[in-house]
C-alpha positions as CSV (number, residue, x, y, z in Angstrom):
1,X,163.5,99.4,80.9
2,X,163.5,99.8,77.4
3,X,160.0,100.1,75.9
4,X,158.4,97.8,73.6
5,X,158.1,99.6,69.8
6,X,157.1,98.0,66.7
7,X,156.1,99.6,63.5
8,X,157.1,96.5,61.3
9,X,156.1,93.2,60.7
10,X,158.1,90.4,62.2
11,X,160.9,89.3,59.4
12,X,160.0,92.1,57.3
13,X,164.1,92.8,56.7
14,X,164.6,89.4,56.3
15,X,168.0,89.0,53.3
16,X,168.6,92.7,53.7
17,X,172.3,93.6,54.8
18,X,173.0,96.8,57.1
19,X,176.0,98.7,58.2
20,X,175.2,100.6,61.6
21,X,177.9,102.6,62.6
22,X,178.3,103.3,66.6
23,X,176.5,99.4,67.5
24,X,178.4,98.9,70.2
25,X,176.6,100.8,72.6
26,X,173.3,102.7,73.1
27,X,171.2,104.0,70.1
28,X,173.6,102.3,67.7
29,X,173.2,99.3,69.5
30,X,169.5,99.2,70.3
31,X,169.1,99.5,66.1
32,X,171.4,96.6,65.7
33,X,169.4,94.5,67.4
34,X,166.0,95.8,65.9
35,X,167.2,95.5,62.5
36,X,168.5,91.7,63.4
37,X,165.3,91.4,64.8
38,X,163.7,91.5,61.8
39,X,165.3,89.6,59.6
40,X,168.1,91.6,58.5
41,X,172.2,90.9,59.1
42,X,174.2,93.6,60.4
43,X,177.8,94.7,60.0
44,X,178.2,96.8,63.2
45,X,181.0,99.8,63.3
46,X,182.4,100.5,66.3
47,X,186.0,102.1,68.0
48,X,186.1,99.0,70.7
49,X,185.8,95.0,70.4
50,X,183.9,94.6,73.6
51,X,181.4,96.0,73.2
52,X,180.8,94.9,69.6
53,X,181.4,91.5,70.8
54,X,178.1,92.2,73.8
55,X,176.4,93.1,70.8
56,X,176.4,90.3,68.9
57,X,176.2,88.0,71.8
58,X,172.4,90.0,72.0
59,X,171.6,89.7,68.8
60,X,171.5,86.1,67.7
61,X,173.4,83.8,65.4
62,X,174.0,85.0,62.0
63,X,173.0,88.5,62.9
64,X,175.6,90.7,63.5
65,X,179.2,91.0,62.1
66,X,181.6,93.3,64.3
67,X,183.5,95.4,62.5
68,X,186.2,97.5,65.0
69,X,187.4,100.5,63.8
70,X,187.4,104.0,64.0
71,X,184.9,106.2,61.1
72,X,187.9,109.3,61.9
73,X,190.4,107.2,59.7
74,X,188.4,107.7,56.3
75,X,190.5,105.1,54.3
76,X,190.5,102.2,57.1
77,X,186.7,102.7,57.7
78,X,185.7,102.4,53.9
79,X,187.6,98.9,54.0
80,X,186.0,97.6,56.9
81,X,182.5,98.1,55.6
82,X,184.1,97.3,51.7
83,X,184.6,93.8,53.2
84,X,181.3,93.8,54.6
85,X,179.8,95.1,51.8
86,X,181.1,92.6,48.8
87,X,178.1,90.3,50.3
88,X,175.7,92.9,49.5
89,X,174.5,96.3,51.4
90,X,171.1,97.2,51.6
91,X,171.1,100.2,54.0
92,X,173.4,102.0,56.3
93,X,173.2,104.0,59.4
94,X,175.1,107.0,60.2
95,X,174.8,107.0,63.9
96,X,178.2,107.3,65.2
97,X,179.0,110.4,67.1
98,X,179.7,112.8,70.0
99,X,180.2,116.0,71.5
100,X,180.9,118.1,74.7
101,X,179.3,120.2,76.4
102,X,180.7,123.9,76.4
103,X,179.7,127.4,75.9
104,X,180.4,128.4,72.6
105,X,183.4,130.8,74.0
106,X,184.9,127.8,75.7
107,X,185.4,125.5,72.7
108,X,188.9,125.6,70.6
109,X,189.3,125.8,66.7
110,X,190.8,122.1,67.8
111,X,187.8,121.2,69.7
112,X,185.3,122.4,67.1
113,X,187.1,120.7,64.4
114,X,186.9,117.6,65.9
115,X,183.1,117.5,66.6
116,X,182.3,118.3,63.1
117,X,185.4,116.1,62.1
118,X,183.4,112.9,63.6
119,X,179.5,114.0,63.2
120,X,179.8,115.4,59.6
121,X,183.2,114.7,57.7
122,X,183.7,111.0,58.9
123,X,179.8,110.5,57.7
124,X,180.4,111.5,54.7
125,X,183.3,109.9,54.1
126,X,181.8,106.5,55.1
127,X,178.9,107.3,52.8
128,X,180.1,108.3,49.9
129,X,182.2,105.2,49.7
130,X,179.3,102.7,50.8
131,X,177.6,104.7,47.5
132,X,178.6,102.0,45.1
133,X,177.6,99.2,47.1
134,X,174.3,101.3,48.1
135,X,173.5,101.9,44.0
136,X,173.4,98.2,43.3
137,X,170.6,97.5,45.7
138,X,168.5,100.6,45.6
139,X,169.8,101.1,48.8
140,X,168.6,103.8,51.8
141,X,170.4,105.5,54.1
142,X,169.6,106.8,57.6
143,X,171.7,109.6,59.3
144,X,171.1,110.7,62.8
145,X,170.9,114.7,63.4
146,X,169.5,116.4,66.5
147,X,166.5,119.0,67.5
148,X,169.2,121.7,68.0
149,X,170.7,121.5,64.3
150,X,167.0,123.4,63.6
151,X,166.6,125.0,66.2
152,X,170.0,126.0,68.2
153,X,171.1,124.5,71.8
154,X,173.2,126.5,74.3
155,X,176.4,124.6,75.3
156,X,176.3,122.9,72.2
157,X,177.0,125.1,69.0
158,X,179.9,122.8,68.0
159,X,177.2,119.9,67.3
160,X,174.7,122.1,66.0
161,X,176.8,123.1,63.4
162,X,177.9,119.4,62.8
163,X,174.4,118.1,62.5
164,X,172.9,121.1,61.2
165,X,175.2,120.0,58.1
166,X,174.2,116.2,58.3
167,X,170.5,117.5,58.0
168,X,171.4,119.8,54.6
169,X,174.2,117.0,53.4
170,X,171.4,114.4,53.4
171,X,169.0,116.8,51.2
172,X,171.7,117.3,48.8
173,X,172.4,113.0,48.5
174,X,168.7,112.5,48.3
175,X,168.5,114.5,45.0
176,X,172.1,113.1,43.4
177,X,171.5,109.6,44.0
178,X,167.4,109.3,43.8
179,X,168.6,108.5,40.3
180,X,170.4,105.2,41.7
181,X,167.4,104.6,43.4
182,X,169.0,105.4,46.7
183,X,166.7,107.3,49.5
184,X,168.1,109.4,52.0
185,X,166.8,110.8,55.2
186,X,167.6,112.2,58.7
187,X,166.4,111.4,62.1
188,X,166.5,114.4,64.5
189,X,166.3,113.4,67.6
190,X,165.6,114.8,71.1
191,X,167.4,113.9,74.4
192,X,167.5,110.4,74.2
193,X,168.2,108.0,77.6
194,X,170.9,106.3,76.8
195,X,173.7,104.8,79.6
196,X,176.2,107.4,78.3
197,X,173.6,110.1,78.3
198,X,173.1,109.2,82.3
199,X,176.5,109.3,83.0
200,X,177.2,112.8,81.7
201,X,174.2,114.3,83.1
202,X,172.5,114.8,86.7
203,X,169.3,113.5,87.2
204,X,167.6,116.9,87.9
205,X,169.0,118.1,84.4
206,X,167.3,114.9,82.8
207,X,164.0,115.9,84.7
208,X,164.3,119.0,83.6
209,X,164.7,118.0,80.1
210,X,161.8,115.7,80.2
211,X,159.3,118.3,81.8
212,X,160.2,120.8,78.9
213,X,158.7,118.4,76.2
214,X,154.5,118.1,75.9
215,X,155.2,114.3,75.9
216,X,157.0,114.8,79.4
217,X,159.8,112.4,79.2
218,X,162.9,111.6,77.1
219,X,162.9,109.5,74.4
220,X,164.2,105.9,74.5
221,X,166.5,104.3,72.4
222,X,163.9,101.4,71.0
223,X,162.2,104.0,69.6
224,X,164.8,105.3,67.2
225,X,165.7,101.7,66.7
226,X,161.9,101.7,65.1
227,X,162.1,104.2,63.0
228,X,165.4,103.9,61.8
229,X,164.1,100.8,60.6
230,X,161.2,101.8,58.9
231,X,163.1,104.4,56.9
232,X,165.2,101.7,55.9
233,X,162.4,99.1,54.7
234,X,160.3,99.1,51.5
235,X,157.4,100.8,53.3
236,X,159.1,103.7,53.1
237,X,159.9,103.8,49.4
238,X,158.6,107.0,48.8
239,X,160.2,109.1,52.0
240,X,162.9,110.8,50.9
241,X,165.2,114.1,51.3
242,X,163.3,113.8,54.8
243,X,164.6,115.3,58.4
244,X,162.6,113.7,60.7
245,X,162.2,114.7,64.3
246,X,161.9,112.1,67.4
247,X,161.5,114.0,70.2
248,X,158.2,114.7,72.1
249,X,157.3,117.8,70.5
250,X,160.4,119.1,72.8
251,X,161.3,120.9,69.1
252,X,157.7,123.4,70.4
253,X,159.7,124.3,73.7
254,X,162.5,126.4,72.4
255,X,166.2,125.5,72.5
256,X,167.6,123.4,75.6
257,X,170.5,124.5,77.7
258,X,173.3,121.5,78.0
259,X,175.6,123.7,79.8
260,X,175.3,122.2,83.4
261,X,176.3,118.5,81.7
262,X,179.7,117.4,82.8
263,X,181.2,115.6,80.2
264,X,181.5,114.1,76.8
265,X,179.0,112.4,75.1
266,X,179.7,109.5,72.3
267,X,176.7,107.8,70.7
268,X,179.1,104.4,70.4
């Protein structure tokens, strides 16, 4: 069951715009459906209808706009939120994204390439061209990093080096575009317990993950929903250029090994 998290007041979004990318399922999708909470309408990204459609049947009339497509074809992306955006953008969130788990001698130039290709190239080629749109508003901008871009994670170098360059791209957009009045910032989060998450892993892995933090359990989903939208209102008008982490204090325990996980792992 999802806990119960709120930071903000209740229509405290209301008029802004969003585009979440990855709100068909999990993280993407519980932030969604916090930010329509609040007030807010929300052009959700995502590689499948379906669940874009289970989406917006969750969040309310008016709330959410699906928009299918894939973030790896740069060109047909920017579109998709363009047409979104000529009714205005007030924030987006860069939360699509994925990995595998494999030591680091296990994963092809191929394979690497296309974990940063969709966690760091297809971000900022989304953002740079919501920029525009981003500028007129005063805009902010949430990207979603983990833990082990600071710290490392065994079976998972190919992401760390992905998110590890989210974390840095985001410092470097916070100081070009303050002058537009856009904020930037970064959400490293910890093992979050999503549906996909549970699928990829066994249970005694996600009990050992939990045990490892001093807040001994795994984060859930509403919770980055929270922030995420916090980062994105007016009470955070000063936060910027920020990497924030969401994870327990698990950051104090040293790096996690994700080699015993099975299979892939798409926040979408």
């Amino acid at each position: 069951m999802a806990r119960r998290v709120e930071m903000l007041a209740s229509n405290s979004l209301a008029g802004r715009r969003f585009t979440v990318t990855g709100a068909g399922t999990g993280i993407g999708r519980a932030i969604a459906l916090r930010l329509a909470a609040l007030g807010a309408t929300v052009g959700g990204m995502g590689r499948r209808e379906e669940p874009l459609q289970e989406t917006l049947s969750m969040a309310g009339p008016g709330r959410f706009v699906p928009l299918p497509c894939d973030i790896r074809d740069y060109e047909a992306a920017a579109r998709v939120m363009a047409t979104f955006a000529e009714g205005g953008l007030d924030g987006l969130v860069n939360n699509a994204g994925g990995q595998f788990y494999a030591a680091a001698s296990d994963i092809s130039v191929n394979g690497f390439s296309a974990v940063v290709d969709l966690n760091l190239t297809a971000l900022f080629a989304l953002t740079t061209a919501a920029q525009p749109y981003l500028a007129q508003s005063g805009g902010a901008i949430v990207n979603m990093s983990i833990v082990g871009a600071e710290r490392g994670a065994l079976g998972l170098a190919h992401a760390v080096a992905a998110r590890s360059g989210v974390a840095g791209l985001s410092k470097a957009l916070a100081l070009e575009w303050g002058a537009d009045r856009i904020r930037v910032n970064s959400i490293a989060i910890g093992t979050v317990e999503t549906e996909s998450f549970r699928a990829a892993t066994a249970e005694s892995l996600r009990r050992d993950l939990a045990d490892q933090s001093p807040v001994p359990r795994l984060v859930d989903a509403a919770e980055v929903a929270e922030l995420t939208a916090f980062l994105l209102s007016d009470a955070a008008e000063m936060i910027t250029g920020q990497t924030l982490r969401l994870d327990g204090g698990a950051f104090l325990a040293g790096p996690i090994d994700m080699r015993p996980a099975k299979k892939d792992v798409m926040h979408e």
